[in-house]
Every structure is written in C-alpha cells, then in structure tokens.
N, C-alpha and C positions, 0 to 999 in steps of 0.2 A: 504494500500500500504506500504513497507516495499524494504528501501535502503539498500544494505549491505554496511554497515560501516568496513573498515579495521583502525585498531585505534593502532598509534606505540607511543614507548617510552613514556609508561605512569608510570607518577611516584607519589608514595603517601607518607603520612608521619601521624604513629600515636603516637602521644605523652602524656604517662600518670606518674602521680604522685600525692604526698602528698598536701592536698590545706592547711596546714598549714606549712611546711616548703618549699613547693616549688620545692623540689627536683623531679626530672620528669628522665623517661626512654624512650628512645626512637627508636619508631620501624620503620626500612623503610626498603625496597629491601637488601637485596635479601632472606627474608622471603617473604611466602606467606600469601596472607590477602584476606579476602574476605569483604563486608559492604554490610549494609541494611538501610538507614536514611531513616525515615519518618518526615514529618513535615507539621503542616495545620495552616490555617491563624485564626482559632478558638479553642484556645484551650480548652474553656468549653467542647465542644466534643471530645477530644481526646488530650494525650499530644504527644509532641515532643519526638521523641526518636531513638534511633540508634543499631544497633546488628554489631559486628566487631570479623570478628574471623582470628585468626595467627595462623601458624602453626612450630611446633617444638621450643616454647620458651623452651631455657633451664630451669629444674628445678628451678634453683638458682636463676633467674632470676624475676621467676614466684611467688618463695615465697615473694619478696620484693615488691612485687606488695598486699601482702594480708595487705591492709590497708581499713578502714573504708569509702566511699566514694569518692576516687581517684577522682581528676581532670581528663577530657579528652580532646582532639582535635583531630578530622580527617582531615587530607590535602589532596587531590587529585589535579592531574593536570598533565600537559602533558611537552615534554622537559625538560627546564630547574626549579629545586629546587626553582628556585625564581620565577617560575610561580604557586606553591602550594597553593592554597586558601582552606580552612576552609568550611567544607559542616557539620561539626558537632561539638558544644560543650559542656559540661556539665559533670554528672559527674555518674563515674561508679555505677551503682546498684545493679550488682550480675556478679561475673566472677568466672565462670568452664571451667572445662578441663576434655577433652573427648579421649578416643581411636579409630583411625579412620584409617581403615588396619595395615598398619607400620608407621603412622604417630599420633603425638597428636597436638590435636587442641587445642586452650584456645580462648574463646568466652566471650566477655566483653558485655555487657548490660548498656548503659547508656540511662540517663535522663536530662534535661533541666532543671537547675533549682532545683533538686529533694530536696536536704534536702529543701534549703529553703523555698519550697513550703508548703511540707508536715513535717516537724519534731516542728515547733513550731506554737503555740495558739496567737489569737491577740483578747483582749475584749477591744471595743474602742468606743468612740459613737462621729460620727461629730458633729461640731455642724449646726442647720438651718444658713441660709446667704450662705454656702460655697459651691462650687461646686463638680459637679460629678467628674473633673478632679483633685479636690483638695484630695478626696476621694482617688484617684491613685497613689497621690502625696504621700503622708501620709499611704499610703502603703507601699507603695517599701522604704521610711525614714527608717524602722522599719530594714529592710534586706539591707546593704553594699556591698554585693556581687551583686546585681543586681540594674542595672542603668537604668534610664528611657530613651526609647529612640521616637519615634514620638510619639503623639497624634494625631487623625487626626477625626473628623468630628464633627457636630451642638449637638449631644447628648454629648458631656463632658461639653458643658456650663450650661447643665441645673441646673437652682437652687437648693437645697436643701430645703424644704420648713421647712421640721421636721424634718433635719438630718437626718443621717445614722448609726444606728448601725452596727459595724464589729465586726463579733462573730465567732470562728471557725481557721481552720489553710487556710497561704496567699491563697491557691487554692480556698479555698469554700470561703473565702472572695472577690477575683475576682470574680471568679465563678456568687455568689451574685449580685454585684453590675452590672457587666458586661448584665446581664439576665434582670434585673430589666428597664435596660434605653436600652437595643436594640445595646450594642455595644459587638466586639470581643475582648476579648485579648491572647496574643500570648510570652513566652518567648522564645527567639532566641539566642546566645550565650550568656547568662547570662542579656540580655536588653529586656526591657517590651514596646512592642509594644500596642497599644489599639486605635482602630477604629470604624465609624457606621458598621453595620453588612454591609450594603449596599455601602461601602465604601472599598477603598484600603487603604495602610500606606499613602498615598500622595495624592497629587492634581496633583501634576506637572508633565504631562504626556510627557513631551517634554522630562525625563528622561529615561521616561520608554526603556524598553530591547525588541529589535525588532528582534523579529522572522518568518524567514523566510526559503525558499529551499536551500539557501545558505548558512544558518547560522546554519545548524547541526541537521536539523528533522533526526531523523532514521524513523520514521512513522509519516504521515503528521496527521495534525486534523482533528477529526470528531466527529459528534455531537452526546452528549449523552440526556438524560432526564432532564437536571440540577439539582440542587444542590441536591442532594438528601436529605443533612438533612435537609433541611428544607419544611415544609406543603408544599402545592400550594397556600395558603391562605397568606403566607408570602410575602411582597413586595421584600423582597430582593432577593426571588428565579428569577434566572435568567437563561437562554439558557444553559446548559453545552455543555464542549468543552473539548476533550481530546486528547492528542500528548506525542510523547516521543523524546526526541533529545539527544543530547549529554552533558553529565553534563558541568552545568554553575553553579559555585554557586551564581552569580548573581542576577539569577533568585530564589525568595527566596517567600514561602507561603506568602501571604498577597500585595505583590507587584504588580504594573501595567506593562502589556506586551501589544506589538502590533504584532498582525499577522500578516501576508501580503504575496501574491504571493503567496496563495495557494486558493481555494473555497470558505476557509474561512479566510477572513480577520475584521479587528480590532480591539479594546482597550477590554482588558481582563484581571480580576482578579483570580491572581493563587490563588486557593482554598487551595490547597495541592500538596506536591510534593516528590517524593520518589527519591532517589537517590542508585542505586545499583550497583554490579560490582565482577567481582573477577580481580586479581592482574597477574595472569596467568591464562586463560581462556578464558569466552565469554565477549562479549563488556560490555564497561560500558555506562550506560544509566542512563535519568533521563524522569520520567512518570510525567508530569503535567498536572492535572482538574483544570480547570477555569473553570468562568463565565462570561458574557460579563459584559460591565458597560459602563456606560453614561459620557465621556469625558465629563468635566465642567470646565469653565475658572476661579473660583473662587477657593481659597488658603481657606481650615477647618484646618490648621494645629492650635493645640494650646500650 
C-alpha cells in the first residue's frame, strides 16, 4: 500500500572541509543536490556510507574542495534551518564531476570513519583478566577522532581468559573481536556503537521512536524473510519487517522502534536504513528492515 506524500519547504545543508584546519564550505538551496545514505546496525557486513551529488559548483569553488579526505555533514529537514539534523557524517572518499546535458554534477562519496579505520596498523596483545569491553576500550584510545558511544549487552563482560591479540588495521581488529564473542559494531558520526548481535544500542524501550499511520509511513510494513544475513541456525535471526516513511534521522541503524496501528505492530530492531531524496524532484524517503526483539526490563548497558 503506498500514500502519496506531498512534502513542502524542505530544506538541507551540506557542509565540507579540511579536518585539519577546519575551514569548511558550505552548500544549501538554491543549488540542486540529490543523497543516497546507507547505514546498518552491523558493520562487519557492510560499512556506512553516503553518495551526494550538487549541481553546477562553480569551478573555483570545486578546486578548493580537492583536499585529501575532507570532513562531511549532510543536514536535511523540513521549515525552519534550525530544524536541520544530521543523516550523515564522515569523510569524503572520492569526489568527481560529470557532464550531464547542460548541466555538471560533482558527486562526493563519503565514508564513516574511513581513514581511521582503514589507513593505520594496530599490533597489540591484551592482557588475560580484562574484558571484551576493555578490548573496545583500548581500541578507539588508539584513534581521537572517534569517541565511544553505548555498549550494550552480556557478551562485552566476558573475560579474557588468554587475552587478545589485535593485529591488523581498527576494521579487521573490530571486525575480529566483534565475530569472535557474537557482538555488532557500528560507527555512526564518528562514535562507536557495539552491541549482542541479538540486541539493540539500549535497553530502554520506553525511548524508543514510535511508528505509526500518523507518524509519516509512505508505505506501511510488511513482512519479509528476516535477516537475511544471517543462517537460520543463528539465534539472532529474527521475523523481518520492512517500511518506508518519511526521513527521521532519529531513527538510526541499530536502534529500538515500536510499530503500532498498523497489522503489524511492536518492538523492533532497525537493521539498516537508507535515506534518499532529491532536493527538487520526487519525495524524500527513508527504507527501514528491522527485526523484531524481545522487550526486557533489565539495563546491559556497560
């Protein structure tokens, strides 16, 4: 089923620059933009990442942009400038510029996290006594630009019985550890989220973002196969459920949502979630797969 949405005075804001001096440029209305965000609650399967394309930067403009992995932010939102939130940060990967009839595009490709993940080596060994969340901990110490942000379930307390070797760059050392004990991780504007796979960022569902026929479905939910990456042998594969509404950036990969007021209602972990749109054009929308999950009155945060 599919509501047509009429969607006015939507307004965005992209802002890029140098992460060592600071100095940023900044793009909004009355250029045209188009966006593509993707983001999942797992990043050992896939990273975070974003496509944004502008139209008709001047030259001049465009050469001061050619710096070595640029800072980025995407804002979208509707009214007022001061309702702008953040559906995208990180930092640029590769930006060209195309001819497209009488007009040129310039299309920016960022990444979450990217150098830091992938540009430098960590040879490190825990020691036994310490924990998996210590392991996390002593991670992210290594890299300043990225802050830790929840912890959430029973696998980061597990002990260390023989330590941990970390070998490899910060990705494959999540990567690692992450695979080994059953949990996800996830970086989100530059903050390292790390949960059971079977788990959300939180406990506290009484936060969670409730979704309903009032609250901005374009296309209501229905049931898919669940998770698809995971066996069927996996405990954590759970029901899947997919919908499209109207961008929240609220609603963010890894988070708890509650349906309601439609066939399908309850407590639901967003899997993954895409955010797209053009700036003048067709609606902007946002496609989220969850799974359901088991409301628990007990706090894993650590």
């Amino acid at each position: 089923m599919s509501t047509q949405i009429v969607q006015r005075d939507r307004k965005w804001r992209f802002t890029i620059g140098d992460a060592k001096t600071l100095d940023a440029i900044v793009f909004e209305a009355p250029y045209q933009m188009s966006f593509d965000v993707y983001k999942t609650s797992d990043n050992t399967k896939g990273n975070n990442s974003a496509l944004v394309e502008i139209t008709n930067i001047p030259k001049s403009i465009r050469d001061k942009l050619q710096t070595d992995y640029p800072f980025a932010i995407l804002e979208i939102g509707y009214g007022n400038t001061s309702n702008l939130k953040p559906v995208f940060q990180g930092q640029v990967v590769s930006m060209s510029t195309r001819k497209s009839t009488t007009e040129v595009v310039t299309q920016f490709v960022m990444g979450s996290g990217y150098t830091d993940l992938n540009h430098q080596t960590i040879a490190q060994h825990v020691p036994a006594g310490k924990t998996v969340k210590d392991v996390f901990d002593e991670l992210i110490a290594k890299f300043p630009n990225i802050s830790r942000g929840v912890y959430n379930g029973t696998n980061l307390n597990s002990q260390l019985i023989n330590g941990y070797s970390l070998s490899g760059t910060l990705k494959s050392c999540l990567d690692s550890i992450s695979n080994s004990y059953k949990l996800e991780w996830r970086i989100d504007g530059d903050v390292l989220y790390v949960n059971d796979k079977s788990r959300g960022d939180t406990e506290n569902f009484n936060t969670a973002f409730v979704i309903s026929p009032s609250s901005g479905f374009i296309e209501i939910p229905y049931y898919v196969s669940g998770d698809v990456r995971r066996s069927i042998k996996d405990d954590a594969k759970q029901q899947g459920v997919q919908f499209v509404m109207l961008p929240n950036a609220s609603v963010i990969a890894g988070s708890i949502i509650k349906l309601q007021g439609t066939e399908i209602n309850g407590w639901f972990k967003v899997l993954s979630t895409r955010f797209s749109g053009t700036y003048r054009g067709g609606d902007w929308k946002q496609e989220i797969q969850c799974s359901a999950i088991t409301k628990v009155d007990k706090q894993q945060k650590v």
